[in-house]
TIKOLKE-59956 format. One record per residue (C-alpha): x, y, z; residue number from 0; residue in one letter. Coordinates in Angstrom, 1 decimal, padded with zeros to 4 digits, always signed. Layout:
REM residues N
<miro <X,Y,Z>,NUM,"a"> ...
END
This chain:
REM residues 425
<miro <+001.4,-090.4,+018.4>,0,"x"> <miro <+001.5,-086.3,+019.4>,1,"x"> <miro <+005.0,-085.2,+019.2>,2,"x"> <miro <+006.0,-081.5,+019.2>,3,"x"> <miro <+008.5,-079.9,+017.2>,4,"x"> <miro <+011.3,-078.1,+019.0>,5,"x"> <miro <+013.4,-077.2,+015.8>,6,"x"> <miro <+016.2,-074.6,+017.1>,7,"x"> <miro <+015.7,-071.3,+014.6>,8,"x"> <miro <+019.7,-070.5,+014.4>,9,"x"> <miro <+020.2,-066.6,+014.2>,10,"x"> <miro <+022.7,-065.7,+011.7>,11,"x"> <miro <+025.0,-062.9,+011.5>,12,"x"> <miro <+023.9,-061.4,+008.1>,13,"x"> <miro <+020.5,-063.0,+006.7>,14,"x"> <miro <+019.9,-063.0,+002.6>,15,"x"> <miro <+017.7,-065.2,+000.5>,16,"x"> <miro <+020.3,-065.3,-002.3>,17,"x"> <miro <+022.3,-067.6,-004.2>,18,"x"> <miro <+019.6,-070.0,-003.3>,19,"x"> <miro <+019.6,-073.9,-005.1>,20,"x"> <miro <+017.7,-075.4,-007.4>,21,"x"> <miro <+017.0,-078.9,-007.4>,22,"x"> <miro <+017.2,-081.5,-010.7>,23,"x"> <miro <+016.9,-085.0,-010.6>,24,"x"> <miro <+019.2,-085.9,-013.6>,25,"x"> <miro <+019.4,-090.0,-012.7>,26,"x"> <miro <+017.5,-092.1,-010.2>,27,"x"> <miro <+017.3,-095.5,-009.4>,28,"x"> <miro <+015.8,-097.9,-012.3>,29,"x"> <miro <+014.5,-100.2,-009.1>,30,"x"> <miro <+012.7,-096.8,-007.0>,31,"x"> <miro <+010.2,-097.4,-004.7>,32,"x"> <miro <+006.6,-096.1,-006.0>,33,"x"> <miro <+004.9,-094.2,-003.4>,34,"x"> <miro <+002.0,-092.1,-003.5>,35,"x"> <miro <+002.0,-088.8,-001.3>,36,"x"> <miro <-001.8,-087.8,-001.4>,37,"x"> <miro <-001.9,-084.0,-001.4>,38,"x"> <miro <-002.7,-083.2,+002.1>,39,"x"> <miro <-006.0,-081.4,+003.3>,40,"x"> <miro <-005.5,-078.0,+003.7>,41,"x"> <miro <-001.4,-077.9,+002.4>,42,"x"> <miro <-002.0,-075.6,-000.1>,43,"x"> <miro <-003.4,-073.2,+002.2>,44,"x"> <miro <-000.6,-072.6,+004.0>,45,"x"> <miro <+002.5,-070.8,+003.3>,46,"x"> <miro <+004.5,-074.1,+002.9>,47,"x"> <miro <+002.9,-076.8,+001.4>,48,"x"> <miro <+003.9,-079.8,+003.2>,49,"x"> <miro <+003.2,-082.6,+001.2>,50,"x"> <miro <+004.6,-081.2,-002.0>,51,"x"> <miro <+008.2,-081.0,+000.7>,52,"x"> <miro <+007.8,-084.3,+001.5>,53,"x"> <miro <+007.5,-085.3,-002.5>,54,"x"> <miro <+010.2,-083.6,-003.5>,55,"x"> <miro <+012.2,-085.1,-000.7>,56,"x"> <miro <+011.7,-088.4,-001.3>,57,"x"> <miro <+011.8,-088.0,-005.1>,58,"x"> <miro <+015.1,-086.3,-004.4>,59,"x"> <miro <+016.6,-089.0,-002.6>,60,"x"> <miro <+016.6,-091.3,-005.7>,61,"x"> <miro <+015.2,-094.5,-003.6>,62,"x"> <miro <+011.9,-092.9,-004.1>,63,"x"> <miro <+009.5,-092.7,-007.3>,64,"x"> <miro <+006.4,-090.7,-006.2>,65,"x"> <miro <+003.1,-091.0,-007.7>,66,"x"> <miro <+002.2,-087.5,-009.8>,67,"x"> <miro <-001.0,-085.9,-007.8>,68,"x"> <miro <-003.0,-085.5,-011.4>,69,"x"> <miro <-002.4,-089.7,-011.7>,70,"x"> <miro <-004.2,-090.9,-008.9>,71,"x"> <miro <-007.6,-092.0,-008.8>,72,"x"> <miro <-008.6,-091.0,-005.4>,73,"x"> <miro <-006.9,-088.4,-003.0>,74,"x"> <miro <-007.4,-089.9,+001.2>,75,"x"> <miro <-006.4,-087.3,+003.9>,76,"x"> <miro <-007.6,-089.7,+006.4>,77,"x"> <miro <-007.4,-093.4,+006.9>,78,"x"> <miro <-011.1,-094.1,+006.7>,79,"x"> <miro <-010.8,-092.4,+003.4>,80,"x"> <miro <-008.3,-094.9,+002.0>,81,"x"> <miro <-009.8,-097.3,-001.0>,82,"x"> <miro <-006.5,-099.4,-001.6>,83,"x"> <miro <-007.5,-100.7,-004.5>,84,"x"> <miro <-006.8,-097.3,-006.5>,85,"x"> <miro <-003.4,-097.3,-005.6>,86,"x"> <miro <-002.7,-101.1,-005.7>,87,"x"> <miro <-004.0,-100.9,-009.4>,88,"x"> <miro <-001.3,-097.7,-009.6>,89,"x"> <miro <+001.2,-100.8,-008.9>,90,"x"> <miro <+002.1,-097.9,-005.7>,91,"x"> <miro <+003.5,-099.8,-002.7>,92,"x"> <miro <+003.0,-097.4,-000.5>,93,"x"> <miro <+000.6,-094.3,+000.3>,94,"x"> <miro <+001.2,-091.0,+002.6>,95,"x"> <miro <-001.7,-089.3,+003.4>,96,"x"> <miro <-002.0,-086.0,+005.8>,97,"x"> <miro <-003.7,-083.3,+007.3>,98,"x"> <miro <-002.9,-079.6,+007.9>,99,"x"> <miro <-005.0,-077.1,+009.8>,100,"x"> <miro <-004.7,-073.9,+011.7>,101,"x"> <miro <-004.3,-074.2,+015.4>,102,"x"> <miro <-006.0,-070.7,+016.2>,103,"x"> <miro <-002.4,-069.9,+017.8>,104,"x"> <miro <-000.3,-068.6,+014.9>,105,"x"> <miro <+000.7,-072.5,+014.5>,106,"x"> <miro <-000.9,-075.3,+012.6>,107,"x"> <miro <-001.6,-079.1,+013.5>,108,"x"> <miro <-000.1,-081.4,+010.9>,109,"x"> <miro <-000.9,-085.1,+011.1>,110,"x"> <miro <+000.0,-088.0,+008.3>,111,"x"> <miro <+000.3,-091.3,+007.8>,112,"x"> <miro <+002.3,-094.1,+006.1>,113,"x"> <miro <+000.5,-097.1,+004.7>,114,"x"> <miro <+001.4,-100.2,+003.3>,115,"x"> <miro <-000.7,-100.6,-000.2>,116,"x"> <miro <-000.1,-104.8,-000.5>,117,"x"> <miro <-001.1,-105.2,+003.4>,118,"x"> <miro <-003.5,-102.5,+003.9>,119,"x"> <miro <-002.2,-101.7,+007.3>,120,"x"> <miro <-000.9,-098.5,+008.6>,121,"x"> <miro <+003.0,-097.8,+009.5>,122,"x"> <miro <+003.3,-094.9,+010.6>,123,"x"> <miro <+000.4,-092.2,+012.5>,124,"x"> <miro <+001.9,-088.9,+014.1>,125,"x"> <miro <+001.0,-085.4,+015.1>,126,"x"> <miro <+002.8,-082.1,+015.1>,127,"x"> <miro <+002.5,-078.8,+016.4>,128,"x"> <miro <+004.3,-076.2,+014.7>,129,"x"> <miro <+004.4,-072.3,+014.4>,130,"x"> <miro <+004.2,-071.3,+010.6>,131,"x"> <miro <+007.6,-070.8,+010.3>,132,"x"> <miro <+008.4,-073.9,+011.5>,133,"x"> <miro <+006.4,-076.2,+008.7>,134,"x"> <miro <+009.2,-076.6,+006.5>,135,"x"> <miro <+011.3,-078.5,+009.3>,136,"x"> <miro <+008.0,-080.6,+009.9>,137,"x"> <miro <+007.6,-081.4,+005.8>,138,"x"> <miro <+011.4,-082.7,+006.3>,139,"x"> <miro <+011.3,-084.4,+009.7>,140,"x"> <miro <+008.0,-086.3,+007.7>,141,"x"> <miro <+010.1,-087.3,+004.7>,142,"x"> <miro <+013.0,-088.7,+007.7>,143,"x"> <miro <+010.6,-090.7,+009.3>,144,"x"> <miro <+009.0,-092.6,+006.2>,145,"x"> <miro <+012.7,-092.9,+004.5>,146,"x"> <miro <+013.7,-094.4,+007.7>,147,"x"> <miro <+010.7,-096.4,+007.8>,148,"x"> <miro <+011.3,-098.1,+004.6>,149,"x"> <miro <+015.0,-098.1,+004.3>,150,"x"> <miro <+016.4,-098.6,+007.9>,151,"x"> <miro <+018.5,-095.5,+007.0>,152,"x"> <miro <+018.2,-092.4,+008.8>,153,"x"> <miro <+017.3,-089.9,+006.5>,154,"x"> <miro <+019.2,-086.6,+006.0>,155,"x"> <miro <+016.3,-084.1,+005.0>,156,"x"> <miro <+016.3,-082.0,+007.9>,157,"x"> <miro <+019.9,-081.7,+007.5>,158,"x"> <miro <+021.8,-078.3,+006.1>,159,"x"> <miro <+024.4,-077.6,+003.8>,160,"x"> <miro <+026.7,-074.3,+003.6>,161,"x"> <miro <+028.4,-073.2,+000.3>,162,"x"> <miro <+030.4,-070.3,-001.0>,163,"x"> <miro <+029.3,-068.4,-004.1>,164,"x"> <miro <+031.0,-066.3,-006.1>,165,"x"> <miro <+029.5,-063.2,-008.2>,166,"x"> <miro <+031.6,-061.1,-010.1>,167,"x"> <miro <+029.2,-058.0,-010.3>,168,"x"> <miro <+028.9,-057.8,-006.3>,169,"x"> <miro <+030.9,-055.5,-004.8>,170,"x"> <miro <+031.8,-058.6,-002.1>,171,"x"> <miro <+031.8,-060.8,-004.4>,172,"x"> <miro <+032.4,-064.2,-001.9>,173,"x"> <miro <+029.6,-064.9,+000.5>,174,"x"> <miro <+029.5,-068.4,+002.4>,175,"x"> <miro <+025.8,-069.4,+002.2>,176,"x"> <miro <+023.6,-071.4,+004.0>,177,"x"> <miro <+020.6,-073.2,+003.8>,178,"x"> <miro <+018.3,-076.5,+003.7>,179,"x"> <miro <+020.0,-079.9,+002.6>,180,"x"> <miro <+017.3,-079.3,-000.6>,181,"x"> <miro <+018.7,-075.8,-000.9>,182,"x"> <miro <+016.0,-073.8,+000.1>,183,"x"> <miro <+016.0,-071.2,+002.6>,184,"x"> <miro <+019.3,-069.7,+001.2>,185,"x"> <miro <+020.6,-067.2,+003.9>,186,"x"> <miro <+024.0,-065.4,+003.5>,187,"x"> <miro <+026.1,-065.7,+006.6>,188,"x"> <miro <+029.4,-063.7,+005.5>,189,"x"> <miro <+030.1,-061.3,+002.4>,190,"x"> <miro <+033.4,-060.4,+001.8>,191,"x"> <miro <+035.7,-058.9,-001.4>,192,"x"> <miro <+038.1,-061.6,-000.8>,193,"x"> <miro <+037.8,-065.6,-001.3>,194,"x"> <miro <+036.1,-067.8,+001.0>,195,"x"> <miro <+037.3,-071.4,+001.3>,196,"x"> <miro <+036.8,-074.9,+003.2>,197,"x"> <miro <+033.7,-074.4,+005.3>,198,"x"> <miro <+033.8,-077.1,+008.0>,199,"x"> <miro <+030.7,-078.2,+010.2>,200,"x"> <miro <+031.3,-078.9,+014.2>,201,"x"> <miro <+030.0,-082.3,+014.9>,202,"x"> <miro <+027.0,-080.4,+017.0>,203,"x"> <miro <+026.1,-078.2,+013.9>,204,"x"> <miro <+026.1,-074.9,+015.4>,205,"x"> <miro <+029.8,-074.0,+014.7>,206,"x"> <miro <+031.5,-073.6,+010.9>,207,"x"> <miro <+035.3,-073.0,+010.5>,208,"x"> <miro <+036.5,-071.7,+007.7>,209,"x"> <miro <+039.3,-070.1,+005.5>,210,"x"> <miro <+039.4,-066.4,+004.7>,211,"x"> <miro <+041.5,-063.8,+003.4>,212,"x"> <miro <+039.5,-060.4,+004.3>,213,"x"> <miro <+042.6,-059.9,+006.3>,214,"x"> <miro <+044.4,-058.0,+003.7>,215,"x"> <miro <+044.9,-061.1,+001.4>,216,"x"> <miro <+045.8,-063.3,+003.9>,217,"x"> <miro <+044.6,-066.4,+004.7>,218,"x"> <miro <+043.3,-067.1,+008.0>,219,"x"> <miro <+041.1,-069.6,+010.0>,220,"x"> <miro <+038.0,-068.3,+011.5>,221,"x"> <miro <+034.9,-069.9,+013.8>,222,"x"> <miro <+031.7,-068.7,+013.1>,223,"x"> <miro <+028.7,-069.0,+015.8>,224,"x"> <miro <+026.2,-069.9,+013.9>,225,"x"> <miro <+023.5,-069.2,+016.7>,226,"x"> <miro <+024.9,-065.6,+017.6>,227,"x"> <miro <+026.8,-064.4,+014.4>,228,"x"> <miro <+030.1,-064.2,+016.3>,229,"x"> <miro <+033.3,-064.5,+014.8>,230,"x"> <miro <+036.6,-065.1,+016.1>,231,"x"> <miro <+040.0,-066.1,+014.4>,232,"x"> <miro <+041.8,-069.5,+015.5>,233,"x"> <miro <+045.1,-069.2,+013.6>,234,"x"> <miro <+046.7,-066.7,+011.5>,235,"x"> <miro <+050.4,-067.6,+011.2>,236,"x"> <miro <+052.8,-066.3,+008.2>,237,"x"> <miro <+051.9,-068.3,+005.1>,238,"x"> <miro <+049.3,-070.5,+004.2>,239,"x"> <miro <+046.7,-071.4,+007.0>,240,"x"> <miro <+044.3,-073.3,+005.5>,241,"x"> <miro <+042.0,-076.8,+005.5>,242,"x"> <miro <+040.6,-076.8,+008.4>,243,"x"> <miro <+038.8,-079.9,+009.9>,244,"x"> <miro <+036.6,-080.1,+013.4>,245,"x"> <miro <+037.4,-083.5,+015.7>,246,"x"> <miro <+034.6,-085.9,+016.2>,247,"x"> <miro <+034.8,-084.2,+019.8>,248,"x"> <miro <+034.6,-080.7,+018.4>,249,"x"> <miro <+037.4,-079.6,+020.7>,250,"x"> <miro <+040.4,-079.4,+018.1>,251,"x"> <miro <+040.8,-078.6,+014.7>,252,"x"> <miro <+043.2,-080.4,+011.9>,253,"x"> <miro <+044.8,-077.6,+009.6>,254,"x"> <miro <+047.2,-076.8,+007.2>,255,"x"> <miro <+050.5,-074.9,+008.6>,256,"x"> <miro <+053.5,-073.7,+006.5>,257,"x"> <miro <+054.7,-071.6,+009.3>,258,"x"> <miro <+057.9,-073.8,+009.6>,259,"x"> <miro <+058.6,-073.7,+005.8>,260,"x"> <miro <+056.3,-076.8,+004.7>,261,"x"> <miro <+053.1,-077.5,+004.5>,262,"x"> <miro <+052.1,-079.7,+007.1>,263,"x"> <miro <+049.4,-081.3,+009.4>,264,"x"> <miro <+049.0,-080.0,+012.5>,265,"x"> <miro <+046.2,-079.8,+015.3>,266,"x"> <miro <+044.6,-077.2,+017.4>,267,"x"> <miro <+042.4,-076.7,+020.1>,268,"x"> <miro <+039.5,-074.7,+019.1>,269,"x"> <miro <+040.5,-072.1,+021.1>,270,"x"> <miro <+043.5,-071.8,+019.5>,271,"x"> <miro <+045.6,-073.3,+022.3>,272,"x"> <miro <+047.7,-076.8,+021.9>,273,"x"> <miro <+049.1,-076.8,+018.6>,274,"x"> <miro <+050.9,-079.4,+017.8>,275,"x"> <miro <+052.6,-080.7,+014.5>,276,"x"> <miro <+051.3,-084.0,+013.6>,277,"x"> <miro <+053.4,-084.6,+009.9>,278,"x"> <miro <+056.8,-083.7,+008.7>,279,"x"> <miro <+057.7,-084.8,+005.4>,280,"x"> <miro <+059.6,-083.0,+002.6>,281,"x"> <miro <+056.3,-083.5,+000.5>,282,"x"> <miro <+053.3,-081.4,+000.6>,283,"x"> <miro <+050.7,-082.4,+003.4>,284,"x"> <miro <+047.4,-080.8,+003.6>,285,"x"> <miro <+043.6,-081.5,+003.3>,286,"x"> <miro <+043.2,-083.6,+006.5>,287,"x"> <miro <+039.6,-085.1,+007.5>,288,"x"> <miro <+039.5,-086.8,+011.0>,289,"x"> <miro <+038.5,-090.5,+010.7>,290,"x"> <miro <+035.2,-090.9,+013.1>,291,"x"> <miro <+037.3,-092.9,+015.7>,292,"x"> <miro <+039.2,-089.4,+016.7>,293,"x"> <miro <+042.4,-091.3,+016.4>,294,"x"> <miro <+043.4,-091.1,+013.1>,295,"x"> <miro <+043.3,-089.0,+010.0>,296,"x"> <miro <+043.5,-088.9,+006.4>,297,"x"> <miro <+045.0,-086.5,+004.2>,298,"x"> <miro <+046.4,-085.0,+001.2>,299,"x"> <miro <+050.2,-085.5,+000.3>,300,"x"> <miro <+052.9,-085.1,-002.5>,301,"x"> <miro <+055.1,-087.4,-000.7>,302,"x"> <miro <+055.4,-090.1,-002.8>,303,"x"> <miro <+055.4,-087.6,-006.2>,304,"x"> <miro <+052.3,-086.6,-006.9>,305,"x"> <miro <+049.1,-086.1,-004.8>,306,"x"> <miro <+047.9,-089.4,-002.9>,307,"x"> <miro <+045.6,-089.9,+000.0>,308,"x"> <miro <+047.3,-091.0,+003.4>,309,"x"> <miro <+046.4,-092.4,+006.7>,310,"x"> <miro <+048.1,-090.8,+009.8>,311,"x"> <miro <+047.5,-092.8,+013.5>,312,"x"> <miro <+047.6,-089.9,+015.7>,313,"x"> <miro <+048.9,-091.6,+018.7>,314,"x"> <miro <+051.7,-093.0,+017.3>,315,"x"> <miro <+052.8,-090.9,+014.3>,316,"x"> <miro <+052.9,-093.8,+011.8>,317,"x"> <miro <+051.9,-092.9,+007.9>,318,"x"> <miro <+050.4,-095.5,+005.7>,319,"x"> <miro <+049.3,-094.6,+001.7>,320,"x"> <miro <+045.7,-095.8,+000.9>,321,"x"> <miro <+045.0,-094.8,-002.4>,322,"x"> <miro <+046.4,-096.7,-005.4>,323,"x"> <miro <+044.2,-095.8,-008.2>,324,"x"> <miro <+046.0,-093.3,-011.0>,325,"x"> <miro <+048.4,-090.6,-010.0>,326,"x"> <miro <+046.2,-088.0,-008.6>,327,"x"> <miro <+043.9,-088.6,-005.9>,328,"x"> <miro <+043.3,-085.9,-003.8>,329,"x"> <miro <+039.9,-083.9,-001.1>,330,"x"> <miro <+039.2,-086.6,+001.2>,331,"x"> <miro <+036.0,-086.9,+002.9>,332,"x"> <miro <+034.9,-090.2,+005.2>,333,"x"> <miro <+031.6,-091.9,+005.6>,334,"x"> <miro <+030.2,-091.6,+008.8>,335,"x"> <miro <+030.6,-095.3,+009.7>,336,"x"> <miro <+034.4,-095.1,+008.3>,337,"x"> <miro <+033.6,-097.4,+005.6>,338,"x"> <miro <+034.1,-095.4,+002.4>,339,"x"> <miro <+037.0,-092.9,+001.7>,340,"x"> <miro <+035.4,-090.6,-000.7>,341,"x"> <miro <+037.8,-088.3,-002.9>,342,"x"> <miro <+038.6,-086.6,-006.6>,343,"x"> <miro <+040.7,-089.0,-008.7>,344,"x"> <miro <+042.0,-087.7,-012.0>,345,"x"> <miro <+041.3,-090.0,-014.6>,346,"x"> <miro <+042.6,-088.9,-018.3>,347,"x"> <miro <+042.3,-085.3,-018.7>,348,"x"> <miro <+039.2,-085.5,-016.1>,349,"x"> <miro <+038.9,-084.6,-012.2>,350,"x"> <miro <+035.7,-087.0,-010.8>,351,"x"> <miro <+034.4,-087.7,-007.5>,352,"x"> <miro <+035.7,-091.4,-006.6>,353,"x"> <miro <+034.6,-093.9,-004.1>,354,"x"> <miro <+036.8,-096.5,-002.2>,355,"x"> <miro <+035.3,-099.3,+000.1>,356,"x"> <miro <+038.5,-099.4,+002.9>,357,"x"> <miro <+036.3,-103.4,+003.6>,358,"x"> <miro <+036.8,-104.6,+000.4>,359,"x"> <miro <+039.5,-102.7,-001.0>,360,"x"> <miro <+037.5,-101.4,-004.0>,361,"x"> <miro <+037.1,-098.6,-005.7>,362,"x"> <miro <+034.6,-096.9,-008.1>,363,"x"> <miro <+034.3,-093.6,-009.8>,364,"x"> <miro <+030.9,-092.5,-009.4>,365,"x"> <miro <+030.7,-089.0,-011.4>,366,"x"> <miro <+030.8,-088.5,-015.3>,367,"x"> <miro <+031.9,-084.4,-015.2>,368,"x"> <miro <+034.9,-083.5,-015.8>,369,"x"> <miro <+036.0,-080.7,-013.0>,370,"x"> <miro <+034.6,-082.5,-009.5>,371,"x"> <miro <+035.9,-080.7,-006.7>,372,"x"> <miro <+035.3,-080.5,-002.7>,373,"x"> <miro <+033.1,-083.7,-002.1>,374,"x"> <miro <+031.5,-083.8,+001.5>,375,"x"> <miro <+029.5,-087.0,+002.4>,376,"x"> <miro <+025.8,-086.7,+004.0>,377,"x"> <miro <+025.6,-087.6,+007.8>,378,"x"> <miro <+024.0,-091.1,+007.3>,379,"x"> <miro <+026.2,-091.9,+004.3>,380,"x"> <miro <+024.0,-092.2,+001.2>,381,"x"> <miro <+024.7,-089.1,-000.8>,382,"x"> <miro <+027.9,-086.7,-001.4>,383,"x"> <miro <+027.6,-083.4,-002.6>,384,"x"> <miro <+030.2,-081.6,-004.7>,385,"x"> <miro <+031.4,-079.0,-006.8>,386,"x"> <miro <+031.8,-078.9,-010.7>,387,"x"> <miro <+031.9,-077.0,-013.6>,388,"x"> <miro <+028.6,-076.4,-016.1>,389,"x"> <miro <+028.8,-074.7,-018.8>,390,"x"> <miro <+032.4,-072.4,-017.6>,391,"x"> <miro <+030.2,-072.0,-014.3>,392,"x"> <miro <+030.5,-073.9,-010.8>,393,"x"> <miro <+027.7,-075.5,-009.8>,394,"x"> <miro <+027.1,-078.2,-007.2>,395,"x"> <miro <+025.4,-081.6,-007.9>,396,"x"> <miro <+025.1,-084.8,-005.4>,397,"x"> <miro <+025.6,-088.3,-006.1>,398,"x"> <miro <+024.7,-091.6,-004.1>,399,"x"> <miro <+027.3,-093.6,-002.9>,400,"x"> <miro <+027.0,-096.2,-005.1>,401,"x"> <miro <+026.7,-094.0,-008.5>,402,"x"> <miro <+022.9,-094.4,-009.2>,403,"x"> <miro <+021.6,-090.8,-008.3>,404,"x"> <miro <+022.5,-087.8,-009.5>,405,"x"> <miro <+021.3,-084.7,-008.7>,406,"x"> <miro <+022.2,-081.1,-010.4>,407,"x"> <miro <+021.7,-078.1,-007.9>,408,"x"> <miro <+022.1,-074.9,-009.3>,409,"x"> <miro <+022.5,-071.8,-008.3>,410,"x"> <miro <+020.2,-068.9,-009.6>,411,"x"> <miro <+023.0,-066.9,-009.2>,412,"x"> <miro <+026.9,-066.5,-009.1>,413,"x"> <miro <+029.0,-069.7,-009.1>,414,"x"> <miro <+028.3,-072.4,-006.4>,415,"x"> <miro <+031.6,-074.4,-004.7>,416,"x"> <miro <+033.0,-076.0,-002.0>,417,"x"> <miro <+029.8,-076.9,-000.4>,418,"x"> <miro <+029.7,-079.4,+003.3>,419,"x"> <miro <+027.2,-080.9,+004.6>,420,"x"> <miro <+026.3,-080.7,+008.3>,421,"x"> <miro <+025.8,-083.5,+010.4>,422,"x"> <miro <+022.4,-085.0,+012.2>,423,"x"> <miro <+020.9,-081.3,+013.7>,424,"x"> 
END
C-alpha cells in the first residue's frame, strides 16, 4: 500500500537544538513482546536511520522487547528474504523488515513490513514518500502503525511534547521547549529572564497557552501560534493569572483568577472575551483540567482543609470531592477516555504521581521518587509524563498507566519541568 506523507513542518518563533532529552528505559514489562526490527537496507545511509527510530520506539514504549541487531542470525529487507526459522529459534514473535532508498528528488522511498514469526504471514506492507527532513516522522508513523497493529492502541510516537527548562548561567534563563514525544528534535520556542509555567496544548496541536511573567514580574496568560510564532496575551488581571487549560472545543480556556480577592475557576473565550466565574468558595481553587465531555471539570481546592481534587458540572454549578486518598492530592490531568484521574498524592514525606480508576473507584500510586510534579497523560492513554527531582536537579520521566514502565528523560542541560503532552497531530 503507497501512502504519502503530508507531516505539517510547524515554523516556530525562535528555533534552538537545546535542552534536548535523553531517553532511559529504567523498568519494562516482565511479559514484553519480542520483536525483531531487521536493520533496514540502506538506513544507515541516510541522515536518519529509520529502523534504529522505530527500535527505540517500540523498546520505549515498554510493551516491546526488540531483538539486538548483532543477535540475529539472518538480516531480510525483503519478504522473499525471510527464513522464519532464525527468528522462530530467537523465540521473536514478530519481525519488521524495511527498505530505504533515494528517490532522485531530494526525498527517499521507505517501504517495510510486519510479519508474524508463528504464522509466517505478512501484517503489514506499506510505502512512503518522504523529503529527507521528513524521515523521522516516517520512522515514528512506522512504530504507530505496528504498535497499533499488535496492541489495538493507537500509538503516540508521532506525537510532541513541550517543556520548560531552566539554566542558571543563561542570561534568560526560562525557555519553554519543544520537541518529539522521544525528545528529539529539541527546538526553543520562548526565552525569557523570568519563569515560564503550565504549558497547555489546544486540542488541534498548533496552539500552546501558557503562564509567564516577562511582564515585569507579573503573571500573565499568553497563546502561542505555534505555526507562525505569534504571540498574544489572553488575560492579565491584578494578581495571580495562572493554570490555564484549552476546552475539548479549543474555544475557551479554564484559568486561575484572584482578581476578586480569591482564587477561583473561571472560563474564557480564547480571545479573551466571555469570562465567566465558574467557583466561589472561601478555599483556594485552581489547577482546573476540562473533562473530555466539555461539560465538566476537575480541579484543585483547599476547600475542605487541605488540597483535594474536585469535580465541578459546568452547567449547573454543583461541586462534588473525588479524591479520598491521604491529605494532599493535588495537578490533575484526565485520560482521554475519562477513565483515569491522574494526579500527585503525598504520601509520608513523599510527593508521587497517583492513579485513580473513576470505574472502579481504585486508586494506585504508580511512581517511587519522591518530588513528582506536573503529570500530563499521553493522547491514547498508556503513558504520563512528569516532573521530578534527580540528584537536586528536575528532570522528567514517564510512567505507564498501570506502573510497569518507567522511563527517565534527561536533559543534557538546565533543569527539565512541567512538561504536556500534545494530543494526536
Amino acid at each position: 500500500m503507497m501512502r504519502v506523507v503530508t507531516a505539517i513542518v510547524l515554523t516556530l518563533l525562535a528555533i534552538s537544538a537545546r535542552a534536548e532529552l535523553m531517553i532511559q528505559i529504567t523498568e519494562g514489562r516482565v511479559d514484553a513482546v519480542p520483536i525483531a526490527i531487521v536493520p533496514f537496507a540502506g538506513a544507515s545511509d541516510a541522515s536518519e536511520n529509520i529502523s534504529d527510530i522505530v527500535r527505540a520506539d517500540l523498546h520505549r514504549s515498554g510493551q516491546f522487547k526488540p531483538l539486538a541487531p548483532e543477535q540475529m542470525l539472518s538480516r531480510p529487507t525483503r519478504e522473499d528474504q525471510i527464513i522464519y526459522r532464525d527468528f522462530r529459534v530467537l523465540n521473536q514473535e514478530y519481525l519488521v523488515t524495511g527498505q530505504v532508498k533515494p528517490n532522485g528528488a531530494g526525498g527517499y522511498q521507505v517501504s517495510y513490513g510486519l510479519y508474524d514469526v508463528a504464522a509466517q504471514k505478512r501484517l503489514i506492507s506499506e510505502s512512503y514518500q518522504p523529503p529527507e527532513a521528513q524521515l523521522r516522522d516516517v520512522a515514528h508513523a512506522i512504530s504507530d502503525r505496528i504498535y497499533e497493529q499488535l496492541t489495538g492502541i493507537q500509538g503516540a510516537f508521532s506525537t510532541k511534547i513541550v517543556y520548560v527548562t531552566h539554566n542558571r548561567r543563561a542570561k534568560q534563563p526560562y525557555q519553554l521547549q519543544y520537541a518529539d514525544a522521544d525528545g528529539a528534535r529539541a527546538q526553543t520556542i520562548l526565552r525569557s529572564g523570568e519563569p515560564i509555567m503550565s504549558p497547555s496544548w489546544s486540542p488541534d496541536g498548533t496552539r500552546i497557552a501558557y503562564v509567564s511573567f516577562e511582564n515585569q514580574g507579573r503573571p500573565n496568560i499568553y497563546i502561542h501560534d505555534l505555526r507562525s510564532g505569534s504571540r498574544r496575551v489572553v488575560t492579565s488581571f491584578s494578581g495571580i493569572n495562572g493554570a490555564p487549560s484549552w476546552s475539548p472545543d479549543g474555544q475557551k480556556l479554564a484559568i486561575t483568577l484572584s482578581r476578586d480577592g480569591n482564587p477561583e475557576i473561571y472560563s474564557i473565550n480564547i480571545d479573551g472575551s466571555g469570562l465567566t466565574r465558574l467557583t466561589n468558595d472561601y478555599g483556594i481553587d485552581t489547577e482546573a483540567r476540562w473533562m473530555p465531555d466539555g461539560d465538566s471539570l476537575v480541579f484543585t481546592s483547599s476547600r475542605s482543609g487541605g488540597p483535594q481534587i474536585y469535580k465541578l458540572n459546568i452547567n449547573d454549578g454543583s461541586v462534588r470531592r473525588v479524591s479520598f486518598e491521604g491529605n494532599y492530592n493535588a495537578r490533575p490531568a484526565v485520560t482521554p477516555d475519562g477513565r483515569y484521574l491522574v494526579y500527585v498524592h503525598r504520601r509520608g514525606g513523599s510527593f508521587n504521581v497517583g492513579v485513580q480508576d473513576l470505574q472502579r473507584g481504585t486508586f494506585d500510586i504508580v511512581t517511587k521518587t519522591d518530588m513528582d510534579e506536573s503529570p500530563s497523560v499521553a493522547p491514547n492513554g498508556s503513558m504520563i509524563i512528569y516532573g521530578t527531582q534527580h540528584r537536586g536537579t528536575g528532570v522528567l520521566e514517564a510512567v505507564s498507566i498501570d506502573g510497569r514502565v518507567k522511563v527517565e528523560l534527561p536533559s543534557k542541560e538546565g533543569e527539565v519541568r512541567e512538561p504536556a503532552w500534545s494530543p494526536f497531530l
